[in-house]
N, C-alpha and C positions, 0 to 999 in steps of 0.2 A: 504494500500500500504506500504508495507515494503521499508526502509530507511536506509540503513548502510555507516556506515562513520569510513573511516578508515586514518589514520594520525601518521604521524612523525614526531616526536617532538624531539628537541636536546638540551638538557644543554649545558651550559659552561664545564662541565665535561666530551661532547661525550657520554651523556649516553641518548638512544631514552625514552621519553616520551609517552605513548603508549594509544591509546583513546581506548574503547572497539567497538569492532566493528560490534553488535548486536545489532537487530533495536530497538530503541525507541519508542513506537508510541501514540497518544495521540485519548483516547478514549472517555472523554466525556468533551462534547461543552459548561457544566457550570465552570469548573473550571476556577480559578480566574483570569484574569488578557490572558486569549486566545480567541484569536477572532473566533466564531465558525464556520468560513465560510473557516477558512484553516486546521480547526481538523478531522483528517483521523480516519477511525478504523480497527487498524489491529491486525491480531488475534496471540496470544502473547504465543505457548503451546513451547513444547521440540521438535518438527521437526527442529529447528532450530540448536538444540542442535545436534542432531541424523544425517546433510546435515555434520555440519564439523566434527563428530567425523568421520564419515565413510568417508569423502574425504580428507582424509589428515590431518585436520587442524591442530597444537598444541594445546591442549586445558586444558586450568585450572582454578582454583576455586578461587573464591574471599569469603575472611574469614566472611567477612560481609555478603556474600548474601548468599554465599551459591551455587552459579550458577555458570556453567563452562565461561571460557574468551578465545575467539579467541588474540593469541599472531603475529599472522602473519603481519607484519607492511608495510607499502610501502614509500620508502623516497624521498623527493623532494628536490631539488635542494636549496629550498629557506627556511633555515633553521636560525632558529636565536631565539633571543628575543624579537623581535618587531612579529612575526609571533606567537610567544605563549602567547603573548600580547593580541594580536589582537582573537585570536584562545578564550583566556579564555575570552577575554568581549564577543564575541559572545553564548559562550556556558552557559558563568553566565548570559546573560541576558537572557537564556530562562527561567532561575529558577524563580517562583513566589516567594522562599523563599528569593531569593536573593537581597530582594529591601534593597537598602542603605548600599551593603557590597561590588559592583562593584569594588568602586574605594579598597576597600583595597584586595581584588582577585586581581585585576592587580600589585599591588604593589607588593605583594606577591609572583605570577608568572614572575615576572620583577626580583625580587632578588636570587629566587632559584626554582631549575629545575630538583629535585632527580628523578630520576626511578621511575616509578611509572603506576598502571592499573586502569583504572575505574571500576565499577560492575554495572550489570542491577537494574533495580529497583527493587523494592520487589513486589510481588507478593499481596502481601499485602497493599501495596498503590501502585497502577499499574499508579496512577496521581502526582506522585510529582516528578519534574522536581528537585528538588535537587538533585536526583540520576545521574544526569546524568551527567556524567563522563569531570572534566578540569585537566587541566594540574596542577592545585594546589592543588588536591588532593593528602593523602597522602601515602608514597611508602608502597606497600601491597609484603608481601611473599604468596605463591601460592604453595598448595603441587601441586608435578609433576605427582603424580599417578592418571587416572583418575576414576572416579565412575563406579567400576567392574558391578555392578545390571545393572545401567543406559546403561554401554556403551555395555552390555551382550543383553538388548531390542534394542537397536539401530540398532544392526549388524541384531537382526534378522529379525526387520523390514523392513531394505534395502534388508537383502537377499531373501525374500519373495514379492520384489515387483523386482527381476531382471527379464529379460525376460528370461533367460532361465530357473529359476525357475517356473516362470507364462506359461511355456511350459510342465516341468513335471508335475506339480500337473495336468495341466488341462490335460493331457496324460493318468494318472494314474486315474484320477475321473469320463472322459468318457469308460474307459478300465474296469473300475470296475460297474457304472449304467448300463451302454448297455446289457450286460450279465445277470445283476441284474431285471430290466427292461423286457428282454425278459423271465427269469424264469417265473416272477410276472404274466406277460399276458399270459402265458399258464398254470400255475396253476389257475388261473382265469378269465380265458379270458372272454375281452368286449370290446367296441368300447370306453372305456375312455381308454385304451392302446394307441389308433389311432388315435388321437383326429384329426392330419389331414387329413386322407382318409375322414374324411365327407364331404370334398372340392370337390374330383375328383373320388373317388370311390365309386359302387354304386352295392348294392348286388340286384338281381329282385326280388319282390314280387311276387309270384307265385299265387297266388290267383284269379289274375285277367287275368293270360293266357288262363283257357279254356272259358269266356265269349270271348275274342278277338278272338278266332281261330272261331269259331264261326258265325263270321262277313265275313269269309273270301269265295272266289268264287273259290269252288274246283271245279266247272266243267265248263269246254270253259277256260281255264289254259292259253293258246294259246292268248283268246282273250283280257285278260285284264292284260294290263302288272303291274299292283302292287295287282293283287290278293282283289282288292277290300279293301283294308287296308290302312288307313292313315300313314304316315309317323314315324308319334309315335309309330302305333302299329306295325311297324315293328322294328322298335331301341328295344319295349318291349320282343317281341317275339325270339330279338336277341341280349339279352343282351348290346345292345349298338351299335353292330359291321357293323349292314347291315339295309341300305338305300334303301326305293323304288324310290329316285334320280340318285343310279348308274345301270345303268343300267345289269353292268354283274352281280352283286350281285340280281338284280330278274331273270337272265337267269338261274344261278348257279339253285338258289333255285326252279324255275319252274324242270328243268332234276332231282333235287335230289326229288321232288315232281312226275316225271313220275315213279321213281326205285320206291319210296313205295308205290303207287297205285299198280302195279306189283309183289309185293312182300310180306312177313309180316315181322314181328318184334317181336322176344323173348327177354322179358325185363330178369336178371338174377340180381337178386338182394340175398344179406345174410344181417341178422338183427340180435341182442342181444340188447335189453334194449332201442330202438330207437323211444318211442309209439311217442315222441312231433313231429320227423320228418315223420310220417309214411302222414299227411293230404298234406306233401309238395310234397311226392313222387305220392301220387294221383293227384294233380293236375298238376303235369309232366306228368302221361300218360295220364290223359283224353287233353289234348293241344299236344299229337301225338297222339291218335288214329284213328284221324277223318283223318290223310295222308297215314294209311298203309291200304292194304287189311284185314290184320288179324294183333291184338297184342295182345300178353299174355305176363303177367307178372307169373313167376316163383320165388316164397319166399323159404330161407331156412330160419328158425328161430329157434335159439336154448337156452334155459338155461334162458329166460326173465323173469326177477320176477316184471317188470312194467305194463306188461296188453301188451304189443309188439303182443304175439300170438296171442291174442282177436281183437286187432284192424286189423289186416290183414283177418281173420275171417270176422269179420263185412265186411267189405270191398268185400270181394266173394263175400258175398250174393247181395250187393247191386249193382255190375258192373254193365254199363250196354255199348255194343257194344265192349267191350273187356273180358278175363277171366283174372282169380286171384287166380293162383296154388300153394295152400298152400301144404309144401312138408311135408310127412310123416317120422319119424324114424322108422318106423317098423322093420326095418332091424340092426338096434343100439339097441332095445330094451325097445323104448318110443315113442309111434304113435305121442305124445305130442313134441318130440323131449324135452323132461327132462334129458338131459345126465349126469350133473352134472360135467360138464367140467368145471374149473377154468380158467377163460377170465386170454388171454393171456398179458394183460397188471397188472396182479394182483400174476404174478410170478414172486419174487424178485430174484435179485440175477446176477451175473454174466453169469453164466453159463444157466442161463434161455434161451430157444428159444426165439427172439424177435414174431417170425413169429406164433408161437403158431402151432394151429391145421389147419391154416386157409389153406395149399395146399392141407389137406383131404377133410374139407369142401366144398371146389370149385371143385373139383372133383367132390364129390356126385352132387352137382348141374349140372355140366357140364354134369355125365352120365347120368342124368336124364332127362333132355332138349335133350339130342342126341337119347337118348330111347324113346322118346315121342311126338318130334314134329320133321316133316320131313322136306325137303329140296324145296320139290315143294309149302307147303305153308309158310315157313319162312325163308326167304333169308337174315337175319341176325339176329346178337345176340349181344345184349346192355348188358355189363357187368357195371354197375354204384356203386359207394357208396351211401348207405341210410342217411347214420350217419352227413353226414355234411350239407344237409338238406337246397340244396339251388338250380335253377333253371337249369335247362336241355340244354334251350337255343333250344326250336322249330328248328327254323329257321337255327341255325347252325350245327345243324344234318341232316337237308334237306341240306344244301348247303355241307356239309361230303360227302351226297350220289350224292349229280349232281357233285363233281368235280374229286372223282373219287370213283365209288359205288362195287369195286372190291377189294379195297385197305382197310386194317386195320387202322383203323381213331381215332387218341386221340383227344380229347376235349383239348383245351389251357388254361388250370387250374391254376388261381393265387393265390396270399394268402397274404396278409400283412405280411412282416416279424417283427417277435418280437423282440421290443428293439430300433424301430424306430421311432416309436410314428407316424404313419401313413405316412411316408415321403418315403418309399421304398415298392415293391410289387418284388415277382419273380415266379416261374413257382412252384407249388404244388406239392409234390409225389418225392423227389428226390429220393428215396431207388428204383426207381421202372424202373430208367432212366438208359438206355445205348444207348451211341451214336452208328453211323457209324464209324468204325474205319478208318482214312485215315493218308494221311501226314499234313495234317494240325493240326490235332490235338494224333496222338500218344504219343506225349512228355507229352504231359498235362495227358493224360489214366497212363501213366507207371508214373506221380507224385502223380495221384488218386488211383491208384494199390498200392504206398512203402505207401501212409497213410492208407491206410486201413489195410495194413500188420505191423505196427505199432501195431495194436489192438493184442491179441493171439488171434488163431483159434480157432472158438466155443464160444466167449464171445458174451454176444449184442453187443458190441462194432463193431465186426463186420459188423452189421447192420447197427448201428448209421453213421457209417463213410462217409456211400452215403449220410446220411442227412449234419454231419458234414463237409465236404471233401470241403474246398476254391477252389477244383479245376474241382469238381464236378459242384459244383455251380456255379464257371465261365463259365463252357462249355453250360451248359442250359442258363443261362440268355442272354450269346452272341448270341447265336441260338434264343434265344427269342425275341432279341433285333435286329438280323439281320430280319429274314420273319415275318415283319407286317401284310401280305395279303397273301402269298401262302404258300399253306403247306409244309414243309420241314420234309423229312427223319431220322427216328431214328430206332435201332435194337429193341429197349423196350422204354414203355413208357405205364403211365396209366392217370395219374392226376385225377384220380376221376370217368372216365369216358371213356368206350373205344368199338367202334363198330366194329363188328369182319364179314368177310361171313361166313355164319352156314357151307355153304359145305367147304371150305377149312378148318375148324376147325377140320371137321368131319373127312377129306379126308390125313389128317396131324397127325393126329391122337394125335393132341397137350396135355400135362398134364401137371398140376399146381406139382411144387416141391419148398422144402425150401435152394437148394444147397449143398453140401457137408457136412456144417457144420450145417446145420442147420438154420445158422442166412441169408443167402439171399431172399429177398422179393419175394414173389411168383409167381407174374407178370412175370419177367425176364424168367426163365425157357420156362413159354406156351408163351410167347412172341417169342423166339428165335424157339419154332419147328415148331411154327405156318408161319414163312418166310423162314425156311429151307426148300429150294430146295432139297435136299438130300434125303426126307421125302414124296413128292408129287410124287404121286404114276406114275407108265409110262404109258405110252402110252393111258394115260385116256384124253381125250379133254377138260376136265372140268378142267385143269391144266394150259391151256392157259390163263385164267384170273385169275390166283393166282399171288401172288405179294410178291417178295422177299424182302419187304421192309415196314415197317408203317410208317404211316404220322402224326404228331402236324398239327392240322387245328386253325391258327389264327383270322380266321372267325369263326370257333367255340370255343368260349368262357366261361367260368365259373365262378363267382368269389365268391371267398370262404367268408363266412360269421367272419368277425373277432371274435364274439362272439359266434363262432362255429367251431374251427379249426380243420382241421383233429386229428387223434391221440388220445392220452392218455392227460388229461385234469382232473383240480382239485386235488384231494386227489390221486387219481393216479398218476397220473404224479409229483406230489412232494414225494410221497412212492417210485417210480420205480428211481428218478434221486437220492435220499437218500442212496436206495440199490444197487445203480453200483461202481464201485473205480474207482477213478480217473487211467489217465493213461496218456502215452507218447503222446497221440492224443490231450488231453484237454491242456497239456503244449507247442505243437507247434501250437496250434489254438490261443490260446491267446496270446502266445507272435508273433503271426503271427499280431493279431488284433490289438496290442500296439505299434508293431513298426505302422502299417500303420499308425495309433492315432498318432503316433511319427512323424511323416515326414510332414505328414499333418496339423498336429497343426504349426511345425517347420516353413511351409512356409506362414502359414497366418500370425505366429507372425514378419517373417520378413519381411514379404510385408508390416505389416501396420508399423513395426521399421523405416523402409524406406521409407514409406510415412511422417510419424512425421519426419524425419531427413532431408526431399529433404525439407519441407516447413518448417522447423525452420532454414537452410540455405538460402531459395531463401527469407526469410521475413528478411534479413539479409543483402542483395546487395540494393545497389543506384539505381538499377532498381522501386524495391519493394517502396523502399522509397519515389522515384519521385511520383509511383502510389499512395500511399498513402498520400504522400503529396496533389496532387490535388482530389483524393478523399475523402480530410476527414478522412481519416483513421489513426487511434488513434493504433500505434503500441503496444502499453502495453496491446490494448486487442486484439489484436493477435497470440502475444506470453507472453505467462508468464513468468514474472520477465525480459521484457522488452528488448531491443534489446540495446545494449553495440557496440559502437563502440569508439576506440582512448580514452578507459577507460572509458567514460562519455557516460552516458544511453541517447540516445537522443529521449525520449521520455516523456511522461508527469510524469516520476520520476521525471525530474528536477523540477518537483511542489515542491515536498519534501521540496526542498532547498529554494526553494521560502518560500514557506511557513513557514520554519522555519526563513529564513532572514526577512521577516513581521512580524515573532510574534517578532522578537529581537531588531527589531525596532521600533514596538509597546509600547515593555514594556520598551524602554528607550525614548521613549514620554512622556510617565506618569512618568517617574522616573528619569528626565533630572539630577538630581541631583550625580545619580548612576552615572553616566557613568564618570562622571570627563570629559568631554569634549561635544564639540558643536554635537547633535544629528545626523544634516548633516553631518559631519565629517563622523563620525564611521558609519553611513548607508553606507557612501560611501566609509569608508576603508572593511567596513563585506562584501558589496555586490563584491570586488573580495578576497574576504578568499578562494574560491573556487576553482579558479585557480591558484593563488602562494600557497596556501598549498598543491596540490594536491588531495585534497578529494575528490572521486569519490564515486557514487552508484553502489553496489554490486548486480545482480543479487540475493544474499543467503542471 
């Protein structure tokens, strides 16, 4: 517990006396001649030094020690030579060096009274109460300059602990790992990125879907309302989403369970180098084939130098109750499909297409599913990603088809964002997203529209901008965040996953394109001709159930594997981000991210400023006190450095004074001779030194 005593002393000549007013404190309980049961220990470093140079204080050196001196005095009324009398037997009788010199210190300080400072002790004998500062010590000069080194560390250490400093660095240090952080997990992505998603998120194992479908009672549909499924294997079969407790969630899925009896299913899948995902996309169709009349899966594979075309291969021969149409290039000039195309993620450069070859690609596939399978046996077409290699969600592609089996149906695609460390999720595929344009949200389109024109035309950048765009991504995740349970309206939209009717495709005559410049995602394009009414042929009837519009189904769900992200990933994805230049997009994203860091830090650091400052005020009222008083309550350890009120700390600092009044009492028991007078006397003139000198404890 720190103890400062601070005092005015006056000569005959008007000139103050001046005590130092840096705490003393006494740290070990054998020294001679102190009773151990009133020795404090307090810890004795340069903070002390470093509170008053940077608040104000005057502060100088004492030639002896070496140590700077608070010069700040406080004067009391009751000034004299009987008070510096009284002041130096008090302070010489704490000296253990002092025995048998009392009386001539008083004598001494009784005749003459020059200017004068004390000095801390030495550091060096941190126990010898000789140091400690009377009024008959003698007058010391003090340079006025103080220690440039020391008072150069002082400032910076105060400046480093102010709150608005402890606002930018921690501004500037989340503004710089968040970015840093999210690079790191997509060059390498894994669930120690995520470390929270293991809590509340949860990717399906797909392994165990086609034994569960299995179990389930596809005929008398009618009669058993959970399909003969426990409760779990429906949460399994549905990523989570759908209950055989609610009951609209098993009607949904019974109606989207009569469309695929009725109907079949062309799966349409494209693969490059995918062999680890190929057992995951098997066991996605065999857990839907046993609900459609007919499925086929339809493979384009190109350029694989992992065994890709061989496992798709295997896999033909082995079907069984569906087919598995491995596509030819005959017509490219490689049955094998050996193009020797350079993956689109492995062209550096600015002016690269982001989108590569993939609108020609989808095409081939597209003409070749519309040349091959008709419209009476396959009433729709499953366009899915291979690559990210994670569950289809049964149940919520049946419930796609019961809630509306006419309508263009995205899957509600999630994905841990990177840089989070598992604590945020948003919707999947933003390049691929356009809203409905209305009054609610145009303002936000035309701020997403000037950042993307931000980029020049023809860069990836262009590309990027759907993923990077703050305003992009507020419009999905609001839309994400508003329909929990029905599906809501978008122009385009993919996430991973997206179920099309084969006749409208057909009837629409839709085709995958990369945009004007090249860099727009392929999706958009056959998205938009495929709900263009403009385009649906007349007077055909089979146009009555086309649908100017596609739907996000939040019953159907997806969630993306964190240590499987879509995209470019590893030695790619740190090549491809290496080979772009920065630009005008990356400096208004991140100073977009640091003001938010800015305001946001700004207001927790003043909510908790303001919590520290309501309760070092209210521990401060006769309220608190009262409570404190009948509870026990020891104000010094509520607030540090003690509660001050009418100068005097009224709390167990006045120990201090005790304590040192005991030991000065003490050592003129044993040294009755020192004192020059009756021990009773001077107990009783020291124990009020306190109030007619004024000496009070200093908070510092």
């Amino acid at each position: 517990m720190h103890s400062h005593f601070e005092e005015s002393l006056e000569s005959p000549h008007g000139e103050n006396a001046v005590l130092d007013s840096r705490p003393f404190h006494v740290s070990n309980p054998n020294i001679e001649n102190v009773p151990p049961a009133i020795v404090t220990a307090i810890n004795d470093d340069e903070d002390d030094w470093c509170h008053e140079y940077t608040h104000g204080v005057d502060s100088s050196f004492s030639i002896e020690s070496g140590l700077p001196l608070a010069t700040n005095t406080i004067s009391d009324e009751n000034k004299g030579s009987g008070d510096t009398h009284e002041s130096s037997s008090l302070l010489n009788n704490l000296s253990p060096s002092s025995s048998g010199s009392s009386s001539s210190a008083k004598s001494q300080s009784s005749n003459s009274s020059p200017k004068m400072k004390g000095h801390r002790r030495s550091r060096s004998n941190p126990h010898n109460f000789s140091s400690i500062p009377t009024p008959t010590m003698k007058a010391q000069q003090h340079p006025t300059s103080p220690r440039s080194a020391q008072n150069g560390r002082c400032l910076l250490k105060n400046w480093t602990h102010s709150l608005s400093t402890v606002i930018l660095l921690h501004t500037a240090l989340i503004s710089t790992i968040i970015p840093l952080v999210g690079l790191l997990s997509t060059a390498a992505p894994s669930w120690s990125w995520h470390v929270a998603a293991m809590f509340f998120y949860t990717v399906q194992d797909t392994s165990y879907l086609p034994s569960v479908v299995k179990n389930m009672c596809l005929d008398g549909v009618d009669d058993k309302n959970d399909l003969c499924l426990k409760n779990d294997e429906w949460r399994e079969l549905s990523n989570g989403l759908l209950s055989s407790y609610n009951p609209k969630d098993v009607a949904t899925v019974k109606e989207g369970l009569k469309v695929a009896k009725e109907g079949g299913l062309v799966i349409n899948v494209m693969a490059r180098d995918v062999v680890n995902a190929v057992p995951t996309l098997i066991d996605n169709v065999e857990s839907l084939y046993p609900f459609f009349k007919k499925l086929s899966v339809v493979v384009f594979e190109n350029d694989s130098v992992d065994g890709t075309r061989e496992k798709f291969l295997d896999w033909r021969e082995h079907a069984v109750g569906y087919t598995v149409d491995v596509m030819s290039c005959a017509e490219e000039g490689s049955v094998d499909c050996h193009l020797g195309h350079i993956h689109r993620y492995d062209k550096q450069g600015d002016s690269e297409s982001a989108i590569g070859r993939m609108a020609r690609y989808r095409n081939m596939v597209l003409d070749y599913i519309l040349n091959r399978y008709n419209d009476d046996d396959y009433t729709h077409m499953l366009v899915m990603d291979i690559d990210i290699a994670i569950s289809i969600s049964p149940f919520g592609l049946l419930h796609s088809l019961g809630k509306n089996p006419y309508a263009p149906t995205i899957t509600r695609g999630i994905m841990m964002v990177p840089g989070t460390l598992g604590t945020l999720y948003t919707p999947y595929d933003f390049s691929a997203f356009r809203p409905i344009i209305n009054n609610d949200n145009r303002n936000v389109r035309r701020w997403h529209d000037w950042f993307c024109e931000l980029a020049p035309i023809g860069t990836r950048w262009r590309n990027n901008c759907d993923v990077m765009s703050p305003f992009n991504q507020m419009h999905m995740v609001a839309l994400d965040t508003e329909y929990l349970s029905e599906p809501y309206p978008v122009a385009s939209s993919f996430h991973g996953a997206t179920i099309y009717p084969l006749k409208q495709v057909r009837k629409t005559e839709a085709r995958y394109d990369d945009g004007s410049d090249g860099q727009r995602c392929e999706h958009i394009g056959f998205n938009f001709m495929v709900i263009d009414e403009s385009r649906w042929p007349e007077h055909d009837p089979d146009t009555a159930s086309f649908k100017n519009q596609m739907y996000v189904n939040p019953k159907w769900t997806t969630n993306l594997d964190p240590a499987r992200p879509g995209g470019p990933t590893g030695k790619r994805f740190a090549k491809l981000m290496m080979s772009q230049q920065l630009n005008s997009q990356c400096l208004f994203l991140y100073s977009i991210t640091t003001i938010c860091h800015l305001l946001l830090t700004t207001a927790v650091a003043l909510f908790i400023a303001g919590l520290v400052k309501g309760w070092d005020a209210f521990v401060k009222t006769e309220m608190f006190r009262r409570f404190a008083a009948i509870a026990g309550v020891n104000v010094a350890d509520v607030l540090p450095g003690g509660l001050k009120m009418d100068r005097v700390r009224k709390n167990t600092g006045d120990d201090d004074v005790s304590a040192l009044l005991a030991m000065a009492m003490e050592i003129d028991d044993e040294n009755p001779s020192s004192s020059g007078g009756s021990n009773t006397a001077s107990s009783d003139e020291e124990s009020c030194l306190i109030a007619r000198q004024g000496v009070h404890i200093s908070p510092y």
